[in-house]
BANU-460968 format. One record per residue (C-alpha): residue number from 1; residue in three letters; chain; z, y, x. Coordinates in Angstrom, 3 decimals, padded with zeros to 6 digits. Example, Ala and Ser with C-alpha at 12.3 -4.5 7.8 and 13.67 -1.06 7.14 Angstrom:
<atoms>
ATOM num residu chaine        z        y        x
ATOM   1    ALA      A  007.800 -004.500  012.300
ATOM   2    SER      A  007.140 -001.060  013.670
</atoms>
This chain:
<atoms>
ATOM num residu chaine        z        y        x
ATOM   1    UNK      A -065.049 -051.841  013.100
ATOM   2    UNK      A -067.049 -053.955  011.385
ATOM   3    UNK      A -067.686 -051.079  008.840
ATOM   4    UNK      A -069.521 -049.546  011.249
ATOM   5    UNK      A -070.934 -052.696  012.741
ATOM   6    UNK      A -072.742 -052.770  009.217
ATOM   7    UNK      A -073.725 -049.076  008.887
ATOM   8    UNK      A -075.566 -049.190  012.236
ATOM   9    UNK      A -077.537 -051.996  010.945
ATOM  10    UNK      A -078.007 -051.051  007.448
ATOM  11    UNK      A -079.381 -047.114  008.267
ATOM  12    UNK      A -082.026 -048.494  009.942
ATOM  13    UNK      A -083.685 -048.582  006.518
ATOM  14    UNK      A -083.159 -045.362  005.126
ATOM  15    UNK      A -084.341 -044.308  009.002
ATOM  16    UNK      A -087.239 -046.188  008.763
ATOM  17    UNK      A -088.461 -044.813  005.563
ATOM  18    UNK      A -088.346 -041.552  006.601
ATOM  19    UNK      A -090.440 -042.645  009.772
ATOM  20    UNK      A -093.092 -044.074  007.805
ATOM  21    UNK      A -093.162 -041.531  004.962
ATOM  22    UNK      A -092.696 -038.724  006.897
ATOM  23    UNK      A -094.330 -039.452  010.576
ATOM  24    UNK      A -091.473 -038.357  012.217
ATOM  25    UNK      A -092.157 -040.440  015.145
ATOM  26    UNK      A -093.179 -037.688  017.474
ATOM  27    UNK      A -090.380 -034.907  016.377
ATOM  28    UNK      A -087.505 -035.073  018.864
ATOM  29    UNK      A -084.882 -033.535  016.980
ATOM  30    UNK      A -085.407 -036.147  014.714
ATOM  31    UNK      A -085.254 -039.546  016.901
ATOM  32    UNK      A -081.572 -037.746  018.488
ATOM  33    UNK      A -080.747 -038.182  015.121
ATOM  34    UNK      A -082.666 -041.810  014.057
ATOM  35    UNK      A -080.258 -043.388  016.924
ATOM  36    UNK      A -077.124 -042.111  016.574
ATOM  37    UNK      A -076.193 -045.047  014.471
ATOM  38    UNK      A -076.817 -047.482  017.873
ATOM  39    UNK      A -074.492 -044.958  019.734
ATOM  40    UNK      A -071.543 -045.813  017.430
ATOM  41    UNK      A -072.759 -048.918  017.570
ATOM  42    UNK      A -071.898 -048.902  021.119
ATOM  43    UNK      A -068.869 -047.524  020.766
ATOM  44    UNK      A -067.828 -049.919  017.974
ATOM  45    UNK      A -068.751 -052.867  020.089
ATOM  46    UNK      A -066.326 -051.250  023.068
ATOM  47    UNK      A -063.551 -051.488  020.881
ATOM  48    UNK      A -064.292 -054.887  019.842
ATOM  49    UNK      A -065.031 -056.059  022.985
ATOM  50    UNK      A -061.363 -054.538  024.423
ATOM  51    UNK      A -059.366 -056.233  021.714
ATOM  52    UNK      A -061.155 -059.885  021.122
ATOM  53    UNK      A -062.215 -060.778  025.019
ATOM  54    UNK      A -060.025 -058.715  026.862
ATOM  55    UNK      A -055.627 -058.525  027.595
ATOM  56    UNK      A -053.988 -055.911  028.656
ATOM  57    UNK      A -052.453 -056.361  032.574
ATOM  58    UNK      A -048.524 -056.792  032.017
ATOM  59    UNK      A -048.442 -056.613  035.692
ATOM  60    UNK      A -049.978 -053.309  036.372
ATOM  61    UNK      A -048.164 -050.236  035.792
ATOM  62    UNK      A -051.170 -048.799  035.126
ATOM  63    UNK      A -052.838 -049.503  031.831
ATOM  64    UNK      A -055.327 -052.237  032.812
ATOM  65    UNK      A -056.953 -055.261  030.826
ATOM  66    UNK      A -058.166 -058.333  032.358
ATOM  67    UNK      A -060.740 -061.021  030.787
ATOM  68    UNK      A -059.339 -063.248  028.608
ATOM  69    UNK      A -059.377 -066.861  029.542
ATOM  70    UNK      A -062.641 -068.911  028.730
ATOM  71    UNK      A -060.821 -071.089  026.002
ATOM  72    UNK      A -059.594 -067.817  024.218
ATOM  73    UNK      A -063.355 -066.278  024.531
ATOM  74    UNK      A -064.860 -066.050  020.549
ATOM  75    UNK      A -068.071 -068.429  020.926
ATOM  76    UNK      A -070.365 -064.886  020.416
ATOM  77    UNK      A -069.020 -064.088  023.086
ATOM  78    UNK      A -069.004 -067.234  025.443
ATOM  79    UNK      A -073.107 -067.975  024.238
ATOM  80    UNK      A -074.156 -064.442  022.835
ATOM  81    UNK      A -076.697 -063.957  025.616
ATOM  82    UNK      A -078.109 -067.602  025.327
ATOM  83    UNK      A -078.364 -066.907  021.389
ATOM  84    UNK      A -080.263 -063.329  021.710
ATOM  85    UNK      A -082.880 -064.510  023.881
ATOM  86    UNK      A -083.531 -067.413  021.839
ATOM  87    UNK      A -083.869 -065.592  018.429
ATOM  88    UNK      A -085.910 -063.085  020.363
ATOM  89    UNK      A -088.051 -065.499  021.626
ATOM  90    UNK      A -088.704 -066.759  018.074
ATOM  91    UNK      A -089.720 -063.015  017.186
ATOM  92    UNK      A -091.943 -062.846  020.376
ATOM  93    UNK      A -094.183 -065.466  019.212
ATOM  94    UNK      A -094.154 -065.046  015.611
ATOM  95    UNK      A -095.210 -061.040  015.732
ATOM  96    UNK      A -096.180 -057.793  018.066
ATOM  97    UNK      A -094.031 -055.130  018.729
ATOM  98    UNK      A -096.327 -053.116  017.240
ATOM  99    UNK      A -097.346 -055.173  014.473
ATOM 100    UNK      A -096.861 -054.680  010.433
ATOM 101    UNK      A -094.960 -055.667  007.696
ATOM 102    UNK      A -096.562 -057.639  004.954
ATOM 103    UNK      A -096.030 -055.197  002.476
ATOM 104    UNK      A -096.054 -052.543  002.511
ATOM 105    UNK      A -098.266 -052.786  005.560
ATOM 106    UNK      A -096.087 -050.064  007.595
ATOM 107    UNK      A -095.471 -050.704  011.171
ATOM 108    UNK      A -092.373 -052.888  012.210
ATOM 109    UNK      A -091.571 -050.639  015.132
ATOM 110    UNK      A -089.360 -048.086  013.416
ATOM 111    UNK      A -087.381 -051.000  011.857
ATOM 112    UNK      A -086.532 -052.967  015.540
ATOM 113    UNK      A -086.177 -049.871  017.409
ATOM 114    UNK      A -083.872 -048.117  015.027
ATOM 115    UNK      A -081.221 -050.884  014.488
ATOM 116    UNK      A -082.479 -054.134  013.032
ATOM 117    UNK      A -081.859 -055.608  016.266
ATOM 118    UNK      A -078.241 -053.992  016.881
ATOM 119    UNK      A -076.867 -057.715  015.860
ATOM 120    UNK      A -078.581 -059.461  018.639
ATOM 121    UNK      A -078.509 -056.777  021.389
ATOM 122    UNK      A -074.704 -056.568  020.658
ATOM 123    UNK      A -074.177 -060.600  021.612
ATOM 124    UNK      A -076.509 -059.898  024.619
ATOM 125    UNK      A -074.197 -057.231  025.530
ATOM 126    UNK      A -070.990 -059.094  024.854
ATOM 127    UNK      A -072.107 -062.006  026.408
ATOM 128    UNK      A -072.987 -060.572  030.053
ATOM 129    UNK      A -070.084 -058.373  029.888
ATOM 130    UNK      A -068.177 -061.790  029.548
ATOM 131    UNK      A -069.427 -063.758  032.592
ATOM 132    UNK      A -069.089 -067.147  030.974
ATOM 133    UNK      A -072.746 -067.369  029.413
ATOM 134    UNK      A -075.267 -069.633  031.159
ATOM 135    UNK      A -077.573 -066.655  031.234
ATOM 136    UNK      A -075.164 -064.231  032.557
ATOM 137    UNK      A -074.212 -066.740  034.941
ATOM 138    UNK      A -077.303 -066.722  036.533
ATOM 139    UNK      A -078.160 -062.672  036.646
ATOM 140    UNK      A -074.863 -062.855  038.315
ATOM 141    UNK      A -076.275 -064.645  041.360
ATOM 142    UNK      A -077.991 -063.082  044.468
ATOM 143    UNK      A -080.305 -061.681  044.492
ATOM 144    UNK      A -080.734 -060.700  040.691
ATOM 145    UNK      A -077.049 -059.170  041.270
ATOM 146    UNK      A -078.527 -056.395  043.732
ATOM 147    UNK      A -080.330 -055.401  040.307
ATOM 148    UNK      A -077.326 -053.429  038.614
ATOM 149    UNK      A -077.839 -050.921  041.553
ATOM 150    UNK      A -081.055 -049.146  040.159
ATOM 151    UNK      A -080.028 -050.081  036.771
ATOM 152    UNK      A -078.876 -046.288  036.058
ATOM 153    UNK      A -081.848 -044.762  037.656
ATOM 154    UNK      A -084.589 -046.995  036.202
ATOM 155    UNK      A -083.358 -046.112  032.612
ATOM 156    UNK      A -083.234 -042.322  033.301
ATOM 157    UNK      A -086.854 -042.338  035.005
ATOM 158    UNK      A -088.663 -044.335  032.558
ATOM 159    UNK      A -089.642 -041.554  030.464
ATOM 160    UNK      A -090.555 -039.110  033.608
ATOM 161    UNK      A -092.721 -041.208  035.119
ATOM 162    UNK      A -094.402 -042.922  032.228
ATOM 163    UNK      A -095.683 -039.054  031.865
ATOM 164    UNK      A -096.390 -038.266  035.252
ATOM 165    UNK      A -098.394 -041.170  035.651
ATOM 166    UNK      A -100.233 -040.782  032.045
ATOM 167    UNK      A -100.851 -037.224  033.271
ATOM 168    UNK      A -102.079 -037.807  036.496
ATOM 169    UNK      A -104.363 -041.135  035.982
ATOM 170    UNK      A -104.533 -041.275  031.990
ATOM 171    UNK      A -102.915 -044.306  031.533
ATOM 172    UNK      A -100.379 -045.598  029.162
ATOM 173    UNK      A -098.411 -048.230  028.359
ATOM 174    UNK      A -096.912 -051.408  030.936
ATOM 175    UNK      A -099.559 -050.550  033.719
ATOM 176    UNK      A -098.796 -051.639  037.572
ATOM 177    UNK      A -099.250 -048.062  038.478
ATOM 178    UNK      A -096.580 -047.374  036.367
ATOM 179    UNK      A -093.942 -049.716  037.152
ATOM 180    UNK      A -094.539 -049.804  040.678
ATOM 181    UNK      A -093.847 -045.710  040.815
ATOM 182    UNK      A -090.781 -046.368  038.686
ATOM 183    UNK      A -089.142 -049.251  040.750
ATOM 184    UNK      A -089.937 -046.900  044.074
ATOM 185    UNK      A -087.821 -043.883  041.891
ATOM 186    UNK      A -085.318 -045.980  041.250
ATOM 187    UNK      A -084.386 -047.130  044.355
ATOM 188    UNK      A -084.841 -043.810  046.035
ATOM 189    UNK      A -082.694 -042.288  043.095
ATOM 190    UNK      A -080.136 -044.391  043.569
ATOM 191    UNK      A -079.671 -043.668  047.153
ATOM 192    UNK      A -080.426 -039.922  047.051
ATOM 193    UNK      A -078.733 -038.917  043.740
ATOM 194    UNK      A -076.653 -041.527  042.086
ATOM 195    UNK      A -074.685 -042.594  045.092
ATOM 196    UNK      A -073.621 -039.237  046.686
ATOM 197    UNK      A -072.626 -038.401  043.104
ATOM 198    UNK      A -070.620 -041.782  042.699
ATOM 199    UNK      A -069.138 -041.086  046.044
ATOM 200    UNK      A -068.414 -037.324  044.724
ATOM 201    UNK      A -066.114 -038.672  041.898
ATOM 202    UNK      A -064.787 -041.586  043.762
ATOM 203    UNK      A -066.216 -044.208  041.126
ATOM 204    UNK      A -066.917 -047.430  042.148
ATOM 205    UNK      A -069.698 -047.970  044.252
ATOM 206    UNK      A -072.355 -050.161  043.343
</atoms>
C-alpha cells in the first residue's frame, strides 16, 4: 500500500514535465492518463482505510465492518481533516493556484492538480470518513449534512455547465452565473436522475 501511496505522489513529476514541455494541458486522452495515479490512489487509501480504522462485524453473518473505537483511531485519522485545511491554508496565502515556480518559472498547476497534494487530500478524506475530527464533526451537523445529497450531481455538472454558461454569456472561471446554474442542476439532478436511479438499485437513499 504504501508503495503505491508513494507512486501516486512521486508521478506527479514525470506528469508534470510532460505538461509543461509538451502543453498537453488541453489533450484529453492525455489528462485520463495524467490522473490515473490519484485513482489508485483512491483505491489504495480504501484499503488502508478498511484495515487501520475499521473491524470487521463478528456479529453479522454478513461480512460487515464497523468503525473502530476512537482510542484505536491512528491520529491521521482522528485530526487528518483539521491538518489538511491548515497546511492548505498556509499554501493559500503564500501562492495562486495559478501561480509559478521559481525556477524554472513553469506554472504550479500541473504539479497540485496531478498529485502533489494526494498526501493532504488523503487525511481530508480519512478524516471525514472517520467522524471523530473537529471539522468533520461540524459538516456533520444540520444543515451542512443536507449537503452530501447534491454532492454526486454537483461533481458530474461542473464541467457541463461551466461550458454552457461560457458559451452562452462568455464567461469563465468562479462567476455567480455560474455557480448559481450549477447549484439549481444539482438539486434538480438529484431529484430527477440520481434518486430514481438509487431507488432503481435499492442503494441507500440519501
Amino acid at each position: 500500500l504504501w508503495t503505491l501511496f508513494t507512486m501516486g505522489v512521486v508521478l506527479s513529476v514525470p506528469i508534470a514535465v510532460f505538461d509543461w514541455v509538451f502543453e498537453f494541458d488541453e489533450v484529453t486522452p492525455w489528462l485520463t492518463v495524467s490522473y490515473w495515479p490519484n485513482f489508485v490512489m483512491g483505491q489504495a487509501l480504501a484499503i488502508w482505510f478498511l484495515k487501520n480504522c475499521m473491524v470487521k462485524d463478528k456479529k453479522s453473518t454478513e461480512r460487515r465492518f464497523t468503525m473502530r473505537p476512537m482510542h484505536e483511531l491512528p491520529l491521521t485519522a482522528r485530526f487528518g481533516t483539521t491538518i489538511c485545511v491548515l497546511v492548505l491554508g498556509v499554501f493559500f496565502f503564500t501562492f495562486p493556484p495559478d501561480g509559478k515556480l521559481p525556477w524554472p518559472h513553469v506554472s504550479i498547476e500541473p504539479l497540485v492538480s496531478r498529485g502533489m497534494l494526494l498526501p493532504l487530500l488523503s487525511l481530508f478524506v480519512v478524516g471525514l470518513a472517520c467522524e471523530v475530527d473537529p471539522i468533520a464533526k461540524l459538516f456533520a451537523r444540520a444543515p451542512l449534512r443536507w449537503l452530501e445529497k447534491f454532492s454526486f450531481t454537483n461533481f458530474i455538472f461542473q464541467v457541463p455547465i461551466h461550458n454552457l454558461v461560457k458559451r452562452l454569456t462568455g464567461w469563465e472561471g468562479l462567476s455567480w452565473t455560474f455557480v448559481g446554474s450549477l447549484i439549481c442542476a444539482s438539486v434538480v439532478g438529484h431529484y430527477l436522475l440520481e434518486r430514481p436511479w438509487r431507488m432503481y438499485l435499492e442503494l441507500r437513499q440519501k
